[in-house]
N, C-alpha and C positions, 0 to 999 in steps of 0.2 A: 504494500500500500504506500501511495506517495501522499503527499501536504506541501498544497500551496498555501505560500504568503508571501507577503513582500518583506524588501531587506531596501534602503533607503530608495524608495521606489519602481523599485526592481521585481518582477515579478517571479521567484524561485519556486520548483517542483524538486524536494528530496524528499530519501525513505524516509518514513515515522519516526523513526529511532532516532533520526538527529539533530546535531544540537543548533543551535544558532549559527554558532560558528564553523560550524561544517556548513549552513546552509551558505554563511557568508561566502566564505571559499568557492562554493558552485556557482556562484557570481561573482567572482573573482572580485570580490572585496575585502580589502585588509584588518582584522580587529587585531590590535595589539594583544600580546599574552607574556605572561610569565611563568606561572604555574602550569600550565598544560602543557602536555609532552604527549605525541602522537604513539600510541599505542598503548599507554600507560592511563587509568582511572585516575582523571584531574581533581583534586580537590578545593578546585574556584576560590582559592583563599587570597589569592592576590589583589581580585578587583582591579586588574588592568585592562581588565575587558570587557568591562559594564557598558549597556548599550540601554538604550529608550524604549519599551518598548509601549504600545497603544492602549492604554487603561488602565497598564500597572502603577501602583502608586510611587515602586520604588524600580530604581536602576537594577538589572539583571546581568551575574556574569554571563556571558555568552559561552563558555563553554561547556559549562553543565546543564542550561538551560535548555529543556525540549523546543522543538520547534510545536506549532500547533496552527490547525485550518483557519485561514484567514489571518494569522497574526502578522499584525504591523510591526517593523523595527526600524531604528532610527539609530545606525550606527557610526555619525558625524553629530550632533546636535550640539548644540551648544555645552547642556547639563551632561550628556555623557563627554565629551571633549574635558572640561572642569573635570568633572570627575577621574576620570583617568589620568588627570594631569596631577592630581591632588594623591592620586592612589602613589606614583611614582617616587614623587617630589619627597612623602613621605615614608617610604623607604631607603631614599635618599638621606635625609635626614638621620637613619641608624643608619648607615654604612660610610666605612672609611673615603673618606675621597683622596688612596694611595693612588690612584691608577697607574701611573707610570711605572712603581715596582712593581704592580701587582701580576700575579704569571697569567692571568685573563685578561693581560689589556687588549684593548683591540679583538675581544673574542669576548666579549661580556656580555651577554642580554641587556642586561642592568643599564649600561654603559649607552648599549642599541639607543635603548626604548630612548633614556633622555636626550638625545642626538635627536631620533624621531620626532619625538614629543617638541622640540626647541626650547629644552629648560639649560638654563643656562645659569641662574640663579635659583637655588633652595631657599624659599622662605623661613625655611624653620633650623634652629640652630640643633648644633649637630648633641644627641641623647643618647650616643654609642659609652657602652663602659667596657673598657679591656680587659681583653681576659686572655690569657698565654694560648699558643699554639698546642697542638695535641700533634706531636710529632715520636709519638710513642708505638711505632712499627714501623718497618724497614718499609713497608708499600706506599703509604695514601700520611698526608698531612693534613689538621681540621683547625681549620681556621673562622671560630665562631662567632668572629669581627664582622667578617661578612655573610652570614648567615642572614636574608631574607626570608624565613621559615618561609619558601613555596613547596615545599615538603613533596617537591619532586623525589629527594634522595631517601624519603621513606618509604612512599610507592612502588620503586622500582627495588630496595632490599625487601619490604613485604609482602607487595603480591608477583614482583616477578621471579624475584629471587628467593624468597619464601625464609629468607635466616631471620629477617626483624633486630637485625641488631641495632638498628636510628630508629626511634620513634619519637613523639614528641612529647617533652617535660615540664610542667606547671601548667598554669596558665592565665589569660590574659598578656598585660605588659611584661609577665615573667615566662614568657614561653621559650623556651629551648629544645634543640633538637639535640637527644642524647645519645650518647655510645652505652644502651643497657645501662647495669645499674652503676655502674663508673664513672667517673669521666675523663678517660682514655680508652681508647679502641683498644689497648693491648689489652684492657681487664675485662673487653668486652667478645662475645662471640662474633667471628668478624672471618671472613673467609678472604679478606682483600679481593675483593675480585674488584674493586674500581669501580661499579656501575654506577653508584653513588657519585663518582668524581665527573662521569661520562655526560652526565645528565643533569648536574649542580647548573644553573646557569649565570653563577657569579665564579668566586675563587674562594670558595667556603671550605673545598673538598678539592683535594687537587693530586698527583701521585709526588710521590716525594722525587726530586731533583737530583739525579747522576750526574748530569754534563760537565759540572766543575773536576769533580772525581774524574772523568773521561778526557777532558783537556788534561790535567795533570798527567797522566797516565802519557798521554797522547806527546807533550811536551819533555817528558823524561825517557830520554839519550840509551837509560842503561835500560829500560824495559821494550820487550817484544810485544806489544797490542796487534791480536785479534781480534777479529768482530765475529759474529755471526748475526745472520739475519733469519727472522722466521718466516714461512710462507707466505700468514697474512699481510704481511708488510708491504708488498708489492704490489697490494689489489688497495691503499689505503693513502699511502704517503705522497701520492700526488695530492690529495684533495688540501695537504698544509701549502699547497702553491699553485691553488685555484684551481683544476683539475676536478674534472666530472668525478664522480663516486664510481666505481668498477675500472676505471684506468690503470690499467698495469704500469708499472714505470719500472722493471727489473733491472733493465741496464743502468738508467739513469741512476739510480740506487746505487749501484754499485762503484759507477764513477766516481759519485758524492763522497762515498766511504772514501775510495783513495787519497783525493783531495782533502779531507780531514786529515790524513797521516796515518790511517792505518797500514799495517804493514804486511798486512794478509786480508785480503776479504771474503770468507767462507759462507758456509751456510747452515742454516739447523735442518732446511731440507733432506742434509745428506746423513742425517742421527735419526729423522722423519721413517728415509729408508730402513736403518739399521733399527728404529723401534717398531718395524714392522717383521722382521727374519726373527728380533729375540720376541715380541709377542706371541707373534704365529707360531712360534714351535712352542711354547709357554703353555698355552691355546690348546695343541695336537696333546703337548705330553699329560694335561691334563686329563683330557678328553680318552685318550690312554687307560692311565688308570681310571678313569672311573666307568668303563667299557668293557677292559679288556682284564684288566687286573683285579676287578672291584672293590679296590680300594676308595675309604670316606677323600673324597676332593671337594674342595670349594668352587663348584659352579653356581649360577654361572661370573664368568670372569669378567669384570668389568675392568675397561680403560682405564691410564694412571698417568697421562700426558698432560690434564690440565689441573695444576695447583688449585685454585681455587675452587674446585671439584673433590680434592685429596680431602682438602682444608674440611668442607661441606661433611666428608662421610666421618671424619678424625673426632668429627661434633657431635652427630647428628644418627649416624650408623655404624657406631665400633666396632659393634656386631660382625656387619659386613666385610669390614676390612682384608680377611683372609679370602675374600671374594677379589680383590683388588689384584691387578697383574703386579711383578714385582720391578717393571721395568721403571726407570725412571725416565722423564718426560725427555724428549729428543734436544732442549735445551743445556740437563743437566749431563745426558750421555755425550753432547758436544765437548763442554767442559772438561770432561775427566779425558775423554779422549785427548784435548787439545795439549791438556800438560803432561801425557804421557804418549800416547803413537804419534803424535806431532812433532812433539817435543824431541822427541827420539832421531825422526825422520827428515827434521828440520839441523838439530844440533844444537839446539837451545835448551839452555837450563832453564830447567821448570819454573823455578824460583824466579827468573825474570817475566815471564808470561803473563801478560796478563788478558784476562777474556771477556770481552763484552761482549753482550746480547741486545739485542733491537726486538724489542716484542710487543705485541698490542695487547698487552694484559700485565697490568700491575701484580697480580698475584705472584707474577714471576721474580720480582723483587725479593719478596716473601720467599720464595722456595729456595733463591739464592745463596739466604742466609740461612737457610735448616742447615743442624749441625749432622744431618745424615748424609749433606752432597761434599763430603770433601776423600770420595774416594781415589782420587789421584796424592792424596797425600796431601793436598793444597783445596782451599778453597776451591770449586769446580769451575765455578764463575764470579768473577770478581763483581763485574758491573753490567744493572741492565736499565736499558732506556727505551721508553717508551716510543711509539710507532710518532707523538704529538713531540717528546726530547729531541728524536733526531731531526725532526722539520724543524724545528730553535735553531739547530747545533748548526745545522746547515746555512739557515738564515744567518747566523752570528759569523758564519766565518766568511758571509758576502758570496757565495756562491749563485750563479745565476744557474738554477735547479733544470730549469727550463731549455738551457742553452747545452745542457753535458749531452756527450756522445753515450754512445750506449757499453759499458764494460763486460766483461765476464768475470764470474767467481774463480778465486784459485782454484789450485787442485793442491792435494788427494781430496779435500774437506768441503768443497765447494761442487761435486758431482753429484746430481738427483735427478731423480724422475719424476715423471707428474705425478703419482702414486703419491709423493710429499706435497707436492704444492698443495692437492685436496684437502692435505691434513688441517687447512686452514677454515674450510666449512662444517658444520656440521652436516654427521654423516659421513665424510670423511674418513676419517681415520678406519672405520668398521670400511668403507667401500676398498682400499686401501688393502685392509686385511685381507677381506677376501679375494682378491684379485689375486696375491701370493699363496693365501689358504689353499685355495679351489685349483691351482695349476701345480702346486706340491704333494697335492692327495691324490689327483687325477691325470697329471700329467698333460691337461690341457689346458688350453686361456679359458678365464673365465665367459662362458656363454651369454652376454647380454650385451646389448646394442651399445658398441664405442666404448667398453668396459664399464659401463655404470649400474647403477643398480640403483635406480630408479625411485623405489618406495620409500628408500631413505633419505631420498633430496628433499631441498625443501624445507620451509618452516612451521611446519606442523610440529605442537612439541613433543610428541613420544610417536615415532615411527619405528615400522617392525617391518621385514623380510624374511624369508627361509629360501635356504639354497638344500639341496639333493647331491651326494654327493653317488656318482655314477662310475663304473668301470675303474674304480681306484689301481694305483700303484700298487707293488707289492707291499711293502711297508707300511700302508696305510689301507691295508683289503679290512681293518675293523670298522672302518666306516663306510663300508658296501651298503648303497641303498640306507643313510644317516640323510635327517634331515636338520641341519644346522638352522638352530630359530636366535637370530640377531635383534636386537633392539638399541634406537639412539634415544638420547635424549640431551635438551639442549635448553639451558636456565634452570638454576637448582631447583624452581618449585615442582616443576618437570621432571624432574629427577627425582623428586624427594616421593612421584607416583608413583615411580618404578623400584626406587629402592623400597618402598611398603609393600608391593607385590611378592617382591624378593622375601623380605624378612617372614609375610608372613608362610613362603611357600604355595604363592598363586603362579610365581611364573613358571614357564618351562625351558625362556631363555637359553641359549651356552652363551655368549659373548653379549656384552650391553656397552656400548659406548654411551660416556655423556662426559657431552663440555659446560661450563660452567656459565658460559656467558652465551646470552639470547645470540643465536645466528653461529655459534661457534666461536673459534677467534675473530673472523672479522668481524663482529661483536664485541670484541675486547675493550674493557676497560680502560685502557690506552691508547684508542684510537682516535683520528681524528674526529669530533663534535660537528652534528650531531648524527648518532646513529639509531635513524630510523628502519621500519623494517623497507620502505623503498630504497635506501640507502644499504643494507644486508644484502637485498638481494641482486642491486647492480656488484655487490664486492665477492658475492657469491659466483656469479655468471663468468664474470673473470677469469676465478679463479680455476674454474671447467676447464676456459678457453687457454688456458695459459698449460695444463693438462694435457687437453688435445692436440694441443701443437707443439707438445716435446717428442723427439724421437726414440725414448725410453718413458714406458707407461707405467711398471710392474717393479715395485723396490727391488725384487732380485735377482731382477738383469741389470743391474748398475753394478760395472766394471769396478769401482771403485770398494762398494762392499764386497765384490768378493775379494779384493785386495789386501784386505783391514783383515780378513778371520782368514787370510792364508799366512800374512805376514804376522797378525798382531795379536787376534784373538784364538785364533784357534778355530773352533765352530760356537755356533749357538748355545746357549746357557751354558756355556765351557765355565772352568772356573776364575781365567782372568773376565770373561763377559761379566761373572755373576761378582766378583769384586767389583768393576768400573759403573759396573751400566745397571745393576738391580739395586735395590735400598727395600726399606721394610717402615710402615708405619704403626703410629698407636694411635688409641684415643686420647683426647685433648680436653683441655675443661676452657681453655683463655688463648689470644691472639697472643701472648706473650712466649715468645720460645726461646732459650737459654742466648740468645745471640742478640735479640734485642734487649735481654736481663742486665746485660753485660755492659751496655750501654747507660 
């Protein structure tokens, strides 16, 4: 069913269900907003987008407000104008007027609106009282200076993300947004995943700052700096220098790294690979015994690539955890590799190495500093920067982004297939797998159109497939006629469906992938602002196409892993693999973990 009504004399036909400001938009008329955020339940609390409407007695947000037959709106009038200029002016008034330091300048709603608006002067003196930074975890900093409570950042941790660790504290003039019963994030249950920073539309919430650490690094003589970069990074870092949403820029990237002074430019694509060989066999040998040996296993196995995923079940499902693959995320298998088959291979002491990461997910921060990733004997990864860091770092050192030729990643550590780049969508990593799974059991390519597997694309949040596994190898004739039941899952509340099926013994799953952040990685926490799901899905399409047009599709035709386990490891869960490249987790009570104690 559709409803006409007019919007300032405009005559608009939308569904029932929406709001003013949707209808606005179908007339291509602009209402200012601050609190709404497309795909997320707005909580109208801002009042910067009251509008007129015909009999009401008072001004109406337009984004919660239904439309309805016949209603007049009036969204220029004089009283709504006043009024939204009044709604602004007066958050203006609590907030710092840093701008210049602030890490949101020029990228600030806040900032937009009164630029739009033509406020130029604050009538009202400034009613802000200071209160110190919350810089108490290695990920995300809280800066409750500028805190507008538009309580976007509680929305998107309680109904997208389902943890609830922001909600909102007192109230009236005393109203705060709080980390749980604390007030620091470390005391509070907090999975850093960043969505909160993604979605803040001031500089309230932000990821905590590497670049100075990466200059330093970058600038000191006696150290070897590597980089690595992740998949999603290449479907994302054009949009920090205006660039459509889905643009790939991989060479450009790469050049960029050189020109900063790194002294190798790698990839995580190619640990992507290699956490694909130590999964899959992880996977089989499970499936193993509990098949053939009948021995108690923990299925089904779920994914262990994305931190703030790990963070989620260490909380939420302890339980679960011997369900967890024991690999660690292609990030931190980079790491260990770097300061040890690199290091080796290169002639560098370890000791001078140092490894940065490029990732669109602050969580990875967080995982950096577990005191579980220093299986090279060193730190695994020293430093990581956000997908939004390196677009600064780039800007700061006058690079014109736009103008670079296009580079290639080193070798040995810079060799992948599309099989990795996927790993950057949800769904992903599971398509990924089977692609290896299904031509190691069967001895042929996976049978589906361009190797995809279809029912897990997409943004639906819990998507399922089953493969058959047919005329097996010899090694693997226990799974003659097995039908392999996979499920993804993508945004913890999503997650938290699937792990309840699990726990209570409703699924039938073997393998469940799930990433932490809505869309996968290119949904990360760190990625460039903002990301909607039309903006997900041009970063997803990309990342297909960037896939399809490599001439290695399947992690375990890269010439380079077989390279590493003939030279370095051995074979798959060997026992140098299972020192470097497995790790083990527990249950957690607090975001505090001995590395930020220390601090």
């Amino acid at each position: 069913m559709t409803i006409e009504l007019t919007i300032d004399r405009q005559p608009v036909s939308v569904p029932e269900d929406a709001t003013i400001l949707d209808a606005a938009k179908a007339a291509g008329i602009i209402i200012p907003t601050l609190c709404y955020m497309p795909d997320i339940a707005s909580p109208g609390s801002c009042r910067v987008c009251l509008v007129e409407i015909e009999g009401a007695r008072t001004l109406q947000p337009a984004c919660v407000t239904k439309v309805a037959p016949g209603m007049v709106v009036r969204t220029n009038s004089k009283q709504a104008r006043e009024a939204r200029r009044l709604s602004v002016e007066l958050l203006l008034a609590n907030h710092p007027w840093d701008c210049n330091a602030c890490v949101r300048n020029g990228q600030c709603e806040l900032q937009d609106l009164a630029q739009t608006m033509g406020i130029t002067d604050v009538r009202f003196p400034y009613a802000g009282e200071e209160v110190p930074l919350d810089t108490s975890t290695p990920a995300l900093v809280r800066d409750m200076n500028k805190c507008i409570l538009c309580r976007r950042c509680i929305g998107v941790c309680q109904d997208v993300q389902g943890v609830s660790t922001l909600a909102p504290r007192a109230r009236g003039f005393d109203t705060v947004v709080g980390a749980g019963v604390g007030d620091n994030l470390c005391e509070a249950v907090c999975v850093q995943c960043g969505q909160c920073s993604a979605i803040c539309p001031v500089g309230a919430i932000y990821e905590k700052d590497a670049i100075e650490d990466v200059w330093a690094a970058l600038d000191n003589p006696k150290k070897h700096v590597v980089v690595q970069t992740a998949p999603a990074i290449r479907a994302a870092l054009g949009e920090c220098f205006g660039l459509e949403p889905g643009t790939c820029v991989t060479g450009k990237m790469v050049t960029a790294l050189r020109r900063l002074g790194f002294d190798k430019v790698f990839d995580t694509n190619f640990t992507a690979d290699l956490t694909i060989i130590e999964e899959g066999h992880e996977l089989l040998t499970r499936l193993k015994k509990a098949l053939v040996d009948k021995e108690p296993v923990a299925l089904p196995m779920f994914t262990s690539c994305s931190p703030g995923w790990i963070n989620y079940m260490e909380f939420f499902f302890p339980d679960l955890i011997p369900n967890l693959s024991s690999c660690k995320s292609p990030q931190q298998m980079f790491g260990a590799l770097a300061k040890t088959y690199y290091a080796q291979k290169a002639g560098v002491d370890p000791a001078d190495i140092v490894v940065v990461s490029v990732m669109p997910c602050t969580a990875k921060k967080f995982e950096a500093e577990r005191p579980e990733m220093h299986g090279s004997g060193y730190q695994d990864v020293d430093y990581v920067l956000t997908t939004r860091e390196l677009g600064r770092m780039i800007q700061e050192a006058g690079i014109d982004f736009m103008a670079l030729p296009d580079g290639e990643q080193d070798t040995p550590m810079g060799m992948s297939t599309g099989a990795a780049d996927i790993f950057a969508n949800t769904g992903g990593v599971m398509e990924a797998a089977l692609r290896t799974v299904y031509e190691v059991v069967t001895g042929r390519e996976l049978p589906t159109e361009k190797l995809h597997v279809t029912p897990i694309h997409g943004l639906e949040g819990v998507k399922e497939a089953a493969l058959t596994f047919e005329n097996c190898v010899p090694d693997w004739k226990f799974l003659e006629g097995v039908t392999a039941k996979v499920a993804v899952a993508h945004g913890l509340a999503n997650a938290q469906r699937v792990c309840d099926k699990v726990a209570k013994g409703e699924a039938d799953y073997h393998f469940i992938e799930v990433m932490c952040c809505p869309g996968g990685c290119i949904g990360g926490g760190g990625q460039p602002r903002m990301t909607t799901n039309n903006v997900r899905n041009a970063r997803i399409k990309a990342i297909y196409a960037e896939d399809e047009g490599r001439p290695m599709r399947k992690s375990h035709t890269n010439p380079a892993i077989e390279e590493i386990y003939r030279d370095f490891l051995g074979e798959p869960l060997g026992e140098i693999s299972h020192r470097l490249l497995h790790t083990h987790y527990e249950k957690k009570e607090s975001s505090l973990t001995p590395a930020t104690q220390a601090k």
